[in-house]
C-alpha positions in Angstrom: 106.0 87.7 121.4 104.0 91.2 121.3 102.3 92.5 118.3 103.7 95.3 118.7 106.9 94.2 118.3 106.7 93.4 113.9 105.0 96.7 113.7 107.8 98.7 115.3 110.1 96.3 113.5 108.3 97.5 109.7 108.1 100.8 110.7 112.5 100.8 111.5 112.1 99.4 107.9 110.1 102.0 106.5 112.0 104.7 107.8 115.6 103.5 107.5 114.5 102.9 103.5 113.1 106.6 103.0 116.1 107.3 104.4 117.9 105.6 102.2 116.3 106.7 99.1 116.5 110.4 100.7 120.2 109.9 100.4 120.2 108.0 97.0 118.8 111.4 95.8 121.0 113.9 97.6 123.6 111.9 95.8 122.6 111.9 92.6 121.9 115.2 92.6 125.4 116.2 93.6 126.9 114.0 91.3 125.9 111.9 88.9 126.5 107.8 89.2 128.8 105.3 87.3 127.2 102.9 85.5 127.7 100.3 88.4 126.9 102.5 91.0 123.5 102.6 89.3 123.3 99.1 88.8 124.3 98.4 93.0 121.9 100.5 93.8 119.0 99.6 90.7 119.9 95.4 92.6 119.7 96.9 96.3 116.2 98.4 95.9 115.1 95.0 94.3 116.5 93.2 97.3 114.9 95.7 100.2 111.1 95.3 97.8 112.2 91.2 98.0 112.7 91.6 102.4 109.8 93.8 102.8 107.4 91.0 100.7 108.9 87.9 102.5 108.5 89.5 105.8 104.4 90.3 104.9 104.0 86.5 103.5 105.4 85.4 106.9 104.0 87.8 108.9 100.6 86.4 107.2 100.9 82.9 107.5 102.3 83.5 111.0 98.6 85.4 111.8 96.6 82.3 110.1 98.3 79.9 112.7 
């Protein structure tokens, strides 16, 4: 396996979640969001920040090997 290969792979990541939050806002701005639809989207964030710091632990203890 490259190392070039989980840096690609974070930077998809990266992009696809500005992306993400560039829609979240064009949204919100057109209209605004239901209670759950806040809360969907409030949980989704916290899952994509939960992703993003399991994939640095492993890609950590993956380098100390």
């Amino acid at each position: 396996m490259s190392n070039s290969q989980p840096n690609e792979q974070d930077e998809l990541q990266k992009y696809l979640e500005e992306k993400a939050q560039q829609e979240q806002a064009k949204q919100q701005e057109a209209e605004p969001l239901s209670a759950y639809d806040a809360c969907v989207l409030k949980e989704s964030a916290k899952i994509h920040d939960l992703i993003a710091e399991a994939q640095k632990k492993h890609k950590k203890s993956s380098e100390n090997e």
